[in-house]
Z-matrix of the N, CA and C atoms (Angstrom, degrees):
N
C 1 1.461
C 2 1.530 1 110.97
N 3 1.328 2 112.16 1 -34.34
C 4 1.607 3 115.84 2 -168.60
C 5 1.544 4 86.55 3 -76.17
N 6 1.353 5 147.13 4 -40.60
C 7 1.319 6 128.51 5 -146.93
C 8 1.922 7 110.42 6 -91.04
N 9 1.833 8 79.43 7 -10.01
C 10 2.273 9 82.05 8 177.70
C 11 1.538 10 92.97 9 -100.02
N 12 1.154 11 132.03 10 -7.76
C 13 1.141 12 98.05 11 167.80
C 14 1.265 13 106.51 12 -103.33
N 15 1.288 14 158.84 13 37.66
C 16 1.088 15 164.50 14 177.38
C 17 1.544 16 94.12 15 -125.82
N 18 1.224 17 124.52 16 -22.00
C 19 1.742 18 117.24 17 177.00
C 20 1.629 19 94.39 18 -76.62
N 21 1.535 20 122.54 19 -47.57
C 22 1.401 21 139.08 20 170.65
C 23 1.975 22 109.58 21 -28.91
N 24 1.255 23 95.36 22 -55.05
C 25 1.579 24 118.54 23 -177.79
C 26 1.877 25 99.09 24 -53.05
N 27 1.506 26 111.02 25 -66.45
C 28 1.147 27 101.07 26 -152.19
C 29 1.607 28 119.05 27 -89.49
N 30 2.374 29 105.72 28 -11.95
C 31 1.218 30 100.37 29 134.14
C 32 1.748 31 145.66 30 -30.12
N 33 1.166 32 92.32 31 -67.55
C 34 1.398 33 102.88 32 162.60
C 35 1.503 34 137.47 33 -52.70
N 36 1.481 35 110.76 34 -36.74
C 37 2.118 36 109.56 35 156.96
C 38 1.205 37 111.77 36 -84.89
N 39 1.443 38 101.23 37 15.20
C 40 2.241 39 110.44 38 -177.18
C 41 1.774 40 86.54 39 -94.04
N 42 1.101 41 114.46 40 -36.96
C 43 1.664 42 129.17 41 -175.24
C 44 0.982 43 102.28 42 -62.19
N 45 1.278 44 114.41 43 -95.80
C 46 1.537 45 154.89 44 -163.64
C 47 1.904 46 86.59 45 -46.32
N 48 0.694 47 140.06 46 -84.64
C 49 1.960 48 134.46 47 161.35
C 50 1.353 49 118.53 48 -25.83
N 51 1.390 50 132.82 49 -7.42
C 52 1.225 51 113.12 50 174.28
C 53 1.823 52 89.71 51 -123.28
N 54 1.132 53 122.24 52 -7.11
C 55 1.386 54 118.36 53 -169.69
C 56 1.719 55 86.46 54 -71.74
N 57 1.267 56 104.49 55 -53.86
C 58 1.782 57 103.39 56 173.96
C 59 1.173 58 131.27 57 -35.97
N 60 1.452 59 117.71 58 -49.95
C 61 1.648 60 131.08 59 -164.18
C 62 1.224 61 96.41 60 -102.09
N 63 1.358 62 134.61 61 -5.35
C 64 1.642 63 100.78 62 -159.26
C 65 1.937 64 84.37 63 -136.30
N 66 1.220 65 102.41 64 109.18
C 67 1.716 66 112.70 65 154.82
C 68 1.435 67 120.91 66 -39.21
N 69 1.589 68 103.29 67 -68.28
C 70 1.741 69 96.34 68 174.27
C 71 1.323 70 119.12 69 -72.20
N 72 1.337 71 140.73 70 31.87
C 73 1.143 72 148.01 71 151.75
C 74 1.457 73 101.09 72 -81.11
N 75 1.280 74 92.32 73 -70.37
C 76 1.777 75 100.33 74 -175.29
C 77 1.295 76 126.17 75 -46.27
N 78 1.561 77 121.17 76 -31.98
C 79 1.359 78 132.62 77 162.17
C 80 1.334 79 107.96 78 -63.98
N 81 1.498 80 132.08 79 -61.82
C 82 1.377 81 117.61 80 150.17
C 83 1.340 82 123.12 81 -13.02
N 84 1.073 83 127.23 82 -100.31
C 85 1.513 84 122.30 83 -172.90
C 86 1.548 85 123.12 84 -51.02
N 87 1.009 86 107.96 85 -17.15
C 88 1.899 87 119.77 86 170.91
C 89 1.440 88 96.68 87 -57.27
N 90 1.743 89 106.86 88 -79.29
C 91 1.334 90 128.27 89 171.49
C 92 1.731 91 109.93 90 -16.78
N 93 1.229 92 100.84 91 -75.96
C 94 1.090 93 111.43 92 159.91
C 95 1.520 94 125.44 93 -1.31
N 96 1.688 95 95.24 94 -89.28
C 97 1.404 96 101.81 95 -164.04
C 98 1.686 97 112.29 96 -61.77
N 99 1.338 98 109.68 97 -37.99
C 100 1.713 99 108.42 98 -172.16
C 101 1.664 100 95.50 99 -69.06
N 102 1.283 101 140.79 100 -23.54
C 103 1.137 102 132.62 101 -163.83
C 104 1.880 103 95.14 102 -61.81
N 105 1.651 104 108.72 103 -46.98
C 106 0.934 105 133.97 104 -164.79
C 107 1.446 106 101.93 105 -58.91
N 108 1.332 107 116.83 106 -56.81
C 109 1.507 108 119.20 107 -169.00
C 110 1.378 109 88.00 108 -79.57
N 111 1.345 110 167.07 109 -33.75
C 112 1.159 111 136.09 110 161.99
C 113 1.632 112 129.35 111 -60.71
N 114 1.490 113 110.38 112 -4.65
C 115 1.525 114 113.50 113 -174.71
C 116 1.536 115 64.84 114 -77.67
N 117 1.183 116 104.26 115 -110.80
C 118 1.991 117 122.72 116 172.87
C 119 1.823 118 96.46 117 52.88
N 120 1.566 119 77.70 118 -76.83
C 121 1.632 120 90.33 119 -169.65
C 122 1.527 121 123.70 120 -73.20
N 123 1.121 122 116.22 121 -34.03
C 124 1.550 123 117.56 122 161.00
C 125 1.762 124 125.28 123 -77.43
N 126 1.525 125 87.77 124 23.54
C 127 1.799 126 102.81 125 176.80
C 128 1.907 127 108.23 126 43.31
N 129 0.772 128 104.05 127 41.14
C 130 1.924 129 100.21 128 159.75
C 131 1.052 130 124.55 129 -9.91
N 132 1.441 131 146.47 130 143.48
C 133 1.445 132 135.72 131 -159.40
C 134 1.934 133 83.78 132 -114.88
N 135 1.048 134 127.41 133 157.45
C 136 1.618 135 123.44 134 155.12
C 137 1.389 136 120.52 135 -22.66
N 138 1.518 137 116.53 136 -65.52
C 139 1.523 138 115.93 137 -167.32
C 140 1.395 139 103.39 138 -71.58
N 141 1.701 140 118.70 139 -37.77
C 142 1.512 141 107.71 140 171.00
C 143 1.579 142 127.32 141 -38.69
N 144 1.595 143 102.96 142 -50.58
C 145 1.287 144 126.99 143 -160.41
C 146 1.433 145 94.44 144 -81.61
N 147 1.015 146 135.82 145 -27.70
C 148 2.022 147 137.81 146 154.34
C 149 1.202 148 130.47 147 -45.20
N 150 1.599 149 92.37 148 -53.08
C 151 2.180 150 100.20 149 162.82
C 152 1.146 151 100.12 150 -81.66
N 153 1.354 152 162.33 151 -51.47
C 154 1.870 153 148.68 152 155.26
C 155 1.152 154 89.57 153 5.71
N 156 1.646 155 107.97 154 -85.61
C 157 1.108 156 123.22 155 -123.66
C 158 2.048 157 103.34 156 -63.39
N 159 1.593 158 109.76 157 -57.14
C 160 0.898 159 111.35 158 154.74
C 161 1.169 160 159.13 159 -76.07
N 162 1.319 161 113.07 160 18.71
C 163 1.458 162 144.95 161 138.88
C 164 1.529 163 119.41 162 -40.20
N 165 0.885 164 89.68 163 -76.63
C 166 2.174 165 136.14 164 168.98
C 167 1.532 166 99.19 165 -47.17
N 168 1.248 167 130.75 166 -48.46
C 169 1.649 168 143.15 167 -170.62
C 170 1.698 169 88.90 168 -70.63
N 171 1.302 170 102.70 169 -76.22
C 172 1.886 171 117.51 170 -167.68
C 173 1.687 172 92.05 171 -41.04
N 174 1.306 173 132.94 172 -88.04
C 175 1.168 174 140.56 173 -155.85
C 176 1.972 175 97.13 174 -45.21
N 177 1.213 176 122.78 175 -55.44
C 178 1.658 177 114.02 176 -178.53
C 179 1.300 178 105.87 177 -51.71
N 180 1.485 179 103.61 178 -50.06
C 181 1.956 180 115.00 179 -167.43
C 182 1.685 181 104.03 180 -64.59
N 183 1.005 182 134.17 181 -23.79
C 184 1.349 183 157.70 182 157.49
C 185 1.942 184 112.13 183 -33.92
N 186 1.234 185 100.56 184 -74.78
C 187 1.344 186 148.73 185 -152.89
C 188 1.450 187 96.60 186 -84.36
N 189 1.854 188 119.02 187 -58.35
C 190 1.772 189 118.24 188 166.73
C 191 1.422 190 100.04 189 -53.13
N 192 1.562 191 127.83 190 -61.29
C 193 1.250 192 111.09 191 -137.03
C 194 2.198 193 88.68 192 -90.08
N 195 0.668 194 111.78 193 -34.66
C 196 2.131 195 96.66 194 158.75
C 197 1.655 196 109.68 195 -44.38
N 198 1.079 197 108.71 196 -38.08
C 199 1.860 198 104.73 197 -171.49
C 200 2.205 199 94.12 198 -84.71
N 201 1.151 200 89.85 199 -23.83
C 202 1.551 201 68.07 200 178.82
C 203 1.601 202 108.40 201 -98.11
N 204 1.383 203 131.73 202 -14.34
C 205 1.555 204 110.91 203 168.13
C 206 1.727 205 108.38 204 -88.71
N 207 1.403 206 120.01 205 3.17
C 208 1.305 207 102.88 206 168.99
C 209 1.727 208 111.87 207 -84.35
N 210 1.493 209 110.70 208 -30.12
C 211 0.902 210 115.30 209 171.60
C 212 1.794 211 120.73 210 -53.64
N 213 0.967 212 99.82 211 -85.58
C 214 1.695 213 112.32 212 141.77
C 215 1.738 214 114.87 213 14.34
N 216 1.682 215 95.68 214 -73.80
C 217 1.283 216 94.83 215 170.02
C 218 1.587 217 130.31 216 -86.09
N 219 1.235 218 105.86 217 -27.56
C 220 1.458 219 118.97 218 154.27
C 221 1.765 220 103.04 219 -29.75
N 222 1.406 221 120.91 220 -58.45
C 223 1.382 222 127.10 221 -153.88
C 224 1.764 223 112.90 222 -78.76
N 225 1.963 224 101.40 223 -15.14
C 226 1.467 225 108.59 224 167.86
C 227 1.293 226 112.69 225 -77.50
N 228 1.123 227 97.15 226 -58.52
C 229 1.548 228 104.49 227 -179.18
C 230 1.621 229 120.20 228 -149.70
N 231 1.355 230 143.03 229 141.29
C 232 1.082 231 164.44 230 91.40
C 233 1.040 232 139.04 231 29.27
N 234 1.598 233 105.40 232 -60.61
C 235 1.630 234 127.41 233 -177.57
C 236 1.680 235 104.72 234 -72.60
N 237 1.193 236 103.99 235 178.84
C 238 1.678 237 102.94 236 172.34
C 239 1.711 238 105.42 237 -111.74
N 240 2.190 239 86.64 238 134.57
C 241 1.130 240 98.56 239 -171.31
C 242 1.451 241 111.54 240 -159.72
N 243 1.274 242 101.19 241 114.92
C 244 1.864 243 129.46 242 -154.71
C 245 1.788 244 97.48 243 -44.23
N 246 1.891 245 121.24 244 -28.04
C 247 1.719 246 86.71 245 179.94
C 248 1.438 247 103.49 246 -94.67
N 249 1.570 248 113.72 247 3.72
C 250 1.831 249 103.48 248 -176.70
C 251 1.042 250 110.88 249 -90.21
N 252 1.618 251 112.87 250 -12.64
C 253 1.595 252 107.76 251 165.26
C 254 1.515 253 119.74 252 -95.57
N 255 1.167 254 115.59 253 -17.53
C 256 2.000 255 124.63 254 159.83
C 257 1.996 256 88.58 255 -62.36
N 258 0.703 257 144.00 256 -70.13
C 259 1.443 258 140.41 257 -170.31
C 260 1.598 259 112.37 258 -38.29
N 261 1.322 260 111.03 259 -67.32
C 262 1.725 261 128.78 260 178.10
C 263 1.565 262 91.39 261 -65.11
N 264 1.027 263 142.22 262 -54.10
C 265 1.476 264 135.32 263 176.38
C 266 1.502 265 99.58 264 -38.46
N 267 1.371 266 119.39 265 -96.81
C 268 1.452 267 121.80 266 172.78
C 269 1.418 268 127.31 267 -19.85
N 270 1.436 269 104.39 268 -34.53
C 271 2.103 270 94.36 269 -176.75
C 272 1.627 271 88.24 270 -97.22
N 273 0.979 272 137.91 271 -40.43
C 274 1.672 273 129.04 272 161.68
C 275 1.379 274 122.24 273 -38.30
N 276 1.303 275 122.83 274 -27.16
C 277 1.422 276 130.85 275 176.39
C 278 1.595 277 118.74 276 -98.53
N 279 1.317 278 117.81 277 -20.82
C 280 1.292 279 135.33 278 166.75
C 281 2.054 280 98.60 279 -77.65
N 282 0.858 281 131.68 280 -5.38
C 283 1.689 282 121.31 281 -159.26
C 284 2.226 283 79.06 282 -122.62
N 285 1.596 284 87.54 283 -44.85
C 286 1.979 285 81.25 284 166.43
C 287 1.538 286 129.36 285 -49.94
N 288 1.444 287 98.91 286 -30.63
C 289 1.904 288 99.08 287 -149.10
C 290 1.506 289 64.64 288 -93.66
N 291 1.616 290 143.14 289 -74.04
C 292 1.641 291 131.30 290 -156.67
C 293 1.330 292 98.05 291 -38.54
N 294 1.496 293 132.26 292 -50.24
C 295 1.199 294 125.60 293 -149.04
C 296 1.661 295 102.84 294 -70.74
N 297 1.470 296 118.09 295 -45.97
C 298 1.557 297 126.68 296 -177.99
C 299 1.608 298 105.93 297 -55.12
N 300 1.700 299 109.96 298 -47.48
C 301 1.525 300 114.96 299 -173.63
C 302 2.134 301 97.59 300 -62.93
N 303 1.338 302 117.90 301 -44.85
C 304 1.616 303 100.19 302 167.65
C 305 1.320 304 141.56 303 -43.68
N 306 1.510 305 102.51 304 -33.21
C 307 1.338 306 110.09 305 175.92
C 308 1.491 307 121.28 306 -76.80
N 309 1.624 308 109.79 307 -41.96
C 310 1.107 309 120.22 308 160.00
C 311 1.462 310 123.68 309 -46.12
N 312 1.687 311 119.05 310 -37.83
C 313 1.539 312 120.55 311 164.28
C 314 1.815 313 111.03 312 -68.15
N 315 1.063 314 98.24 313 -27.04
C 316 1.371 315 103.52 314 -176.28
C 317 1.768 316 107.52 315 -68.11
N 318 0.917 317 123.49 316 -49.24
C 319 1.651 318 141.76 317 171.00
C 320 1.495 319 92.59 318 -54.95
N 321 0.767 320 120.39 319 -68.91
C 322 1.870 321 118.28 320 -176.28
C 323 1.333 322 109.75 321 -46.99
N 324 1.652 323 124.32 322 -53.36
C 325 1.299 324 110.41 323 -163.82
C 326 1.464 325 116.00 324 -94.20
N 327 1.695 326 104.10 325 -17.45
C 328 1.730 327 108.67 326 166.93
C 329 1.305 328 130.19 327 -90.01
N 330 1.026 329 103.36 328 -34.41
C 331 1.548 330 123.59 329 -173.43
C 332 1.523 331 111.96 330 -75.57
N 333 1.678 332 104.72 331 -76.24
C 334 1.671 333 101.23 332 -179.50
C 335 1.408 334 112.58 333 -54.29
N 336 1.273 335 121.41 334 -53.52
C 337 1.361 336 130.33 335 -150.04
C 338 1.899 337 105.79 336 -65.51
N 339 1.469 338 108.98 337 -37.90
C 340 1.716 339 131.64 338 177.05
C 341 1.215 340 112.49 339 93.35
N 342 1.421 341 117.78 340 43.86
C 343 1.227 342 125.89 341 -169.90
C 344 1.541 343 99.12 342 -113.12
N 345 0.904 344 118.14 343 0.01
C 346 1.823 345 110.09 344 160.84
C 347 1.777 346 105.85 345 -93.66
N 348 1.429 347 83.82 346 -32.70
C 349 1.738 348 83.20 347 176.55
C 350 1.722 349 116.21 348 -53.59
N 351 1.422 350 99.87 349 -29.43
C 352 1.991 351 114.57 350 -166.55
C 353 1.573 352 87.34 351 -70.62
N 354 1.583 353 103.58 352 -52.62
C 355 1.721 354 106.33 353 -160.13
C 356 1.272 355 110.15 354 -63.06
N 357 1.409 356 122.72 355 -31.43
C 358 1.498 357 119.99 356 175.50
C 359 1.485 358 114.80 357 -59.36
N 360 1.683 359 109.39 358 -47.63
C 361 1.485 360 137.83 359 -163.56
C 362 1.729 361 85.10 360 -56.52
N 363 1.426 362 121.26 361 -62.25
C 364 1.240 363 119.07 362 -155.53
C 365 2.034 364 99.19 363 -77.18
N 366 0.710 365 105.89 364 8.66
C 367 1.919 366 106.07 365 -175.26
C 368 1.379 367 104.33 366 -109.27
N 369 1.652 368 125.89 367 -36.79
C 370 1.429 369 136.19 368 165.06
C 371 1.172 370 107.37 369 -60.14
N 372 1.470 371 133.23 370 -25.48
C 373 1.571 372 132.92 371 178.98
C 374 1.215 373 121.37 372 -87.54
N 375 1.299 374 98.89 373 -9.27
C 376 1.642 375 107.51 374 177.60
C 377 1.162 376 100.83 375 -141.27
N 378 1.489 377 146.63 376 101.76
C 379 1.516 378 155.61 377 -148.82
C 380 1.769 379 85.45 378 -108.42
N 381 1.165 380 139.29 379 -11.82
C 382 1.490 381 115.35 380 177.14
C 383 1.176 382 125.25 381 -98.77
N 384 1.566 383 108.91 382 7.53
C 385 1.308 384 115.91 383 168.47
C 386 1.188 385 119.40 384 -97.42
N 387 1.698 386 130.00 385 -9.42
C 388 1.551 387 98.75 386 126.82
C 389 1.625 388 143.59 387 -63.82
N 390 1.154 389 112.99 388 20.50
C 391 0.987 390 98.49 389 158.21
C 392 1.958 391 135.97 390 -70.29
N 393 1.476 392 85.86 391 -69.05
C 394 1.433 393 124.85 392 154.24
C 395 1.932 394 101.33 393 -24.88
N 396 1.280 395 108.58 394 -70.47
C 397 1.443 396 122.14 395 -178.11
C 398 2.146 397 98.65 396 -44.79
N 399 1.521 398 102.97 397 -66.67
C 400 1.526 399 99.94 398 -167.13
C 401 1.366 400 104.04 399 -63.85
N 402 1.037 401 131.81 400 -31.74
C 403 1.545 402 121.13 401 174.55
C 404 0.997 403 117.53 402 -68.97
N 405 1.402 404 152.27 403 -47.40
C 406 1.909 405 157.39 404 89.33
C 407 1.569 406 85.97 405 54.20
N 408 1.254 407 101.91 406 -78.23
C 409 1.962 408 122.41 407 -158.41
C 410 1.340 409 94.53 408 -60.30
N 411 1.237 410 119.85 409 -62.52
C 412 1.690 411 109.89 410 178.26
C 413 1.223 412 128.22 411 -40.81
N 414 1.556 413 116.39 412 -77.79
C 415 1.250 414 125.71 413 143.44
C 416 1.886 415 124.81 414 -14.05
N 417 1.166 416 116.09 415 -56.70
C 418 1.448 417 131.04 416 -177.97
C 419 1.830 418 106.75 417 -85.24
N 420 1.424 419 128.04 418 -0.43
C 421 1.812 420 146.30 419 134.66
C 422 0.909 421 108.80 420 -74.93
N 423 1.565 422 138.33 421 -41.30
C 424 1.531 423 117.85 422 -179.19
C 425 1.568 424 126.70 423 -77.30
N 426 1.382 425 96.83 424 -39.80
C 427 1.827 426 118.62 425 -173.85
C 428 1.882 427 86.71 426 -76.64
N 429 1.516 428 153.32 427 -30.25
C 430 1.172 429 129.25 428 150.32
C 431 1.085 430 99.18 429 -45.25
N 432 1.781 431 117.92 430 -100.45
C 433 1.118 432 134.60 431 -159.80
C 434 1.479 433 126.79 432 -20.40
N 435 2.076 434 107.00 433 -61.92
C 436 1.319 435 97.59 434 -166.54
C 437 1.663 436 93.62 435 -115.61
N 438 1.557 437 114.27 436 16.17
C 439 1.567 438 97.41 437 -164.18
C 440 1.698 439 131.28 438 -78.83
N 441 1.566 440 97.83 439 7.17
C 442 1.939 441 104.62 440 -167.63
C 443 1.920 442 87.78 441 -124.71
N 444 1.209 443 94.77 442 167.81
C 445 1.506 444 108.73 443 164.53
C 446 1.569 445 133.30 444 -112.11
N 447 1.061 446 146.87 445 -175.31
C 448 1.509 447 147.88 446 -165.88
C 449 1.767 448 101.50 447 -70.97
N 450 1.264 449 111.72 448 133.95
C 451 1.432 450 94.22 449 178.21
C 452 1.255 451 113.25 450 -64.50
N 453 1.550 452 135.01 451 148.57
C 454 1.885 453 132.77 452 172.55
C 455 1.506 454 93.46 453 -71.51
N 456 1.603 455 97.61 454 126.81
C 457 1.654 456 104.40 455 155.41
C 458 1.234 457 122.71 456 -67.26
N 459 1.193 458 134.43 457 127.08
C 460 1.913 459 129.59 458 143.75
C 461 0.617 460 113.94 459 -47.82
């Protein structure tokens, strides 16, 4: 028991370390969350809120395992070299096609169904929750923008 949760532990500074270094992570989980507060508000049925959820999973799980073969290759070599960038090309384009297939779930569960239409409907009824929302966005531009630091070289 002590050794899975200690796998638990170092999952988690596997996280918490790339949430730092990696921008499009952070846009990920930004993305993320408002996607979330708009299911919220367009009341999600269960099975909706199932493909969300794992939508949202694929595109992060996507996105870790690209930050760990660039790293990876980062750790061979440094210099520039035409198959380590065919490699980072490929897991960069695999984190693209999840990311395109999200939006496409996203169009399915907001769009057809009119459940962005509800979430808007319910945000026009209450005009002070953009507030809350544009400050969110500010806040949720900086923590992309400025919220991780330089990765440490080995």
């Amino acid at each position: 028991m002590k050794k899975q949760l200690r796998s638990f532990g170092y999952a988690f500074e596997g996280l918490w370390g790339a949430i730092r270094t990696e921008s499009h992570l952070r846009f990920h989980l930004v993305a993320a969350l408002y996607v979330c507060i708009f299911a919220l508000l367009g009341e999600f049925s269960a099975s909706q809120w199932g493909v969300l959820i794992l939508t949202i999973c694929a595109v992060i799980s996507a996105e870790l395992v690209n930050t760990a073969l660039e790293d990876l290759c980062d750790l061979y070599s440094t210099e520039k070299n035409p198959r380590i960038k065919r490699i980072k090309d490929i897991a960069a384009c695999a984190v693209l096609i999840f990311a395109i297939g999200a939006v496409i779930v996203a169009i399915l569960l907001f769009i057809t169904t009119g459940k962005l239409q509800l979430a808007f409907s319910k945000l026009t009824a209450e005009p002070l929750w953009f507030i809350p929302l544009g400050l969110s966005a500010v806040v949720s531009a900086f923590f992309v923008i400025f919220g991780g630091r330089k990765k440490a070289s080995d």
